[in-house]
C-alpha positions in Angstrom: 133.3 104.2 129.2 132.9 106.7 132.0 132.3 105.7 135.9 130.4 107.5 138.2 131.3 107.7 141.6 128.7 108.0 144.1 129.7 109.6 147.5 128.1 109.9 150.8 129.4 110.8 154.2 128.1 108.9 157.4 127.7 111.6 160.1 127.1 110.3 163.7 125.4 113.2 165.6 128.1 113.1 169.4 126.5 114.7 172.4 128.6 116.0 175.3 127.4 117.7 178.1 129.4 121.0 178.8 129.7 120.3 182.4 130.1 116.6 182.7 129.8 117.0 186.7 126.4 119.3 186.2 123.8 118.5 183.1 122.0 121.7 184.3 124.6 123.9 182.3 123.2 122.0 178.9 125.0 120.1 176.1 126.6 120.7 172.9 125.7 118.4 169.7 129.1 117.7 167.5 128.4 116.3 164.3 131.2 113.5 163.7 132.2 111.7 160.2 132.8 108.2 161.1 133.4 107.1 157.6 132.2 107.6 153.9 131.0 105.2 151.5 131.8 105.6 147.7 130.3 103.6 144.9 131.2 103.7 141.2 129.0 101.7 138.7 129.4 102.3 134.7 127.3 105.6 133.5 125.8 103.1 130.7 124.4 100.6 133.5 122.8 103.4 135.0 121.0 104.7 132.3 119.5 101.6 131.3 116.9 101.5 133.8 115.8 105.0 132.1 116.7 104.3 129.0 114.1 101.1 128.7 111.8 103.2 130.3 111.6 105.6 127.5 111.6 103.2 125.0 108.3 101.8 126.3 106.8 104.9 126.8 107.5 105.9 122.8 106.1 102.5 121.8 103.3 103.0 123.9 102.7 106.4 123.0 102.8 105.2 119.1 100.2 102.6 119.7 98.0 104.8 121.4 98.2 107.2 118.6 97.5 104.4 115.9 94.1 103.8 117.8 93.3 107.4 118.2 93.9 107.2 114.1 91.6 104.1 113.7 89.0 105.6 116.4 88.4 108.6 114.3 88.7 107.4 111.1 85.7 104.9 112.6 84.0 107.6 113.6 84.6 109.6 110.3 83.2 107.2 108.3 79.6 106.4 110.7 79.6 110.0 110.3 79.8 110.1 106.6 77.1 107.2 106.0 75.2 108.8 108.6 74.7 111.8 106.7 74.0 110.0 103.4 71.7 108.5 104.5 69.6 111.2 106.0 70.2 112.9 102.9 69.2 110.5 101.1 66.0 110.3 103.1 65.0 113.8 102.7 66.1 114.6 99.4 64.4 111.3 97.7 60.9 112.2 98.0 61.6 115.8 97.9 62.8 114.6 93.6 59.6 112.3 93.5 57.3 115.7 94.2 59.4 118.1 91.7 59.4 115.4 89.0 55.4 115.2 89.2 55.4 118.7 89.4 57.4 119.5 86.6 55.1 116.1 84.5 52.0 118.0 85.4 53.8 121.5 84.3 54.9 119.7 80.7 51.2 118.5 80.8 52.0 114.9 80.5 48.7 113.0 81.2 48.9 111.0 83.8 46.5 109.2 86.0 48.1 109.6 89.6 51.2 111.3 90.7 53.8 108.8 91.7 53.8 107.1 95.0 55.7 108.5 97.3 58.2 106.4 99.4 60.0 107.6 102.7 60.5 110.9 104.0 59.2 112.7 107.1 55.7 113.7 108.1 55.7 116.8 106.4 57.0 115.6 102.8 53.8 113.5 103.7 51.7 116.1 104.6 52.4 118.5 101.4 52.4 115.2 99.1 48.2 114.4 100.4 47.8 118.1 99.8 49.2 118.1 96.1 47.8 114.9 95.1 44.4 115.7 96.3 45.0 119.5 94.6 45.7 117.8 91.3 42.6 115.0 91.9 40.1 118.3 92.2 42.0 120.1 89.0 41.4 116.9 87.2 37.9 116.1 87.7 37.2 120.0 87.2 39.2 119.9 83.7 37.2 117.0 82.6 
């Protein structure tokens, strides 16, 4: 295994004056090494630390990612039956009006066009006005 060694010098700053009889002529700072202190430790036990560290972070990291992953598959999916089911509730009466179209086109008798079920105001609004147009071409045709 390798050892690091871990070195650092205790300076003590000395002050002197440069007249020791007259401070007015100033003073000199002297930097002094009174002794050094050395530690060596195994470079394994010092990576640990670091090395657990990183470890937790990638676990973490994976997790995160596997509810990122679940979030938007979630999402995906609300998405998806959200959609159908709009479709679905446009398209549905949208089919009721061409099949009684295409009944009345074949010139299948029949006494009222097919109730209609869902859709929005204006499916509504063009199903009253087709109904009632094919009421008046009935009675006139009779």
């Amino acid at each position: 295994e390798t050892l690091t060694a871990v070195y650092a010098p205790v300076d003590q700053y000395i002050v002197s004056a440069l007249d020791p009889r007259d401070l007015v002529h100033g003073v000199v700072a002297k930097n002094h090494t009174t002794f050094s202190v050395a530690i060596t430790c195994f470079e394994t036990l010092m990576r640990l630390p670091f090395t657990y560290v990183k470890e937790r972070l990638c676990d973490d990291i994976f997790q995160l990612s596997i509810i990122d992953a679940v979030i938007v598959t979630a999402f995906t999916l609300a998405f998806l039956v959200l959609a159908c089911e709009i479709s679905v509730h446009v398209t549905r009466p949208m089919i009721t009006l061409r099949n009684a179209v295409r009944s009345i086109n074949l010139k299948e008798e029949s006494r009222d066009i097919p109730p209609l079920e869902g859709g929005s105001r204006e499916v509504h609004q063009v199903y009253n006005s087709f109904s009632k147009l094919y009421k008046v071409v009935r009675i006139s045709n009779t």
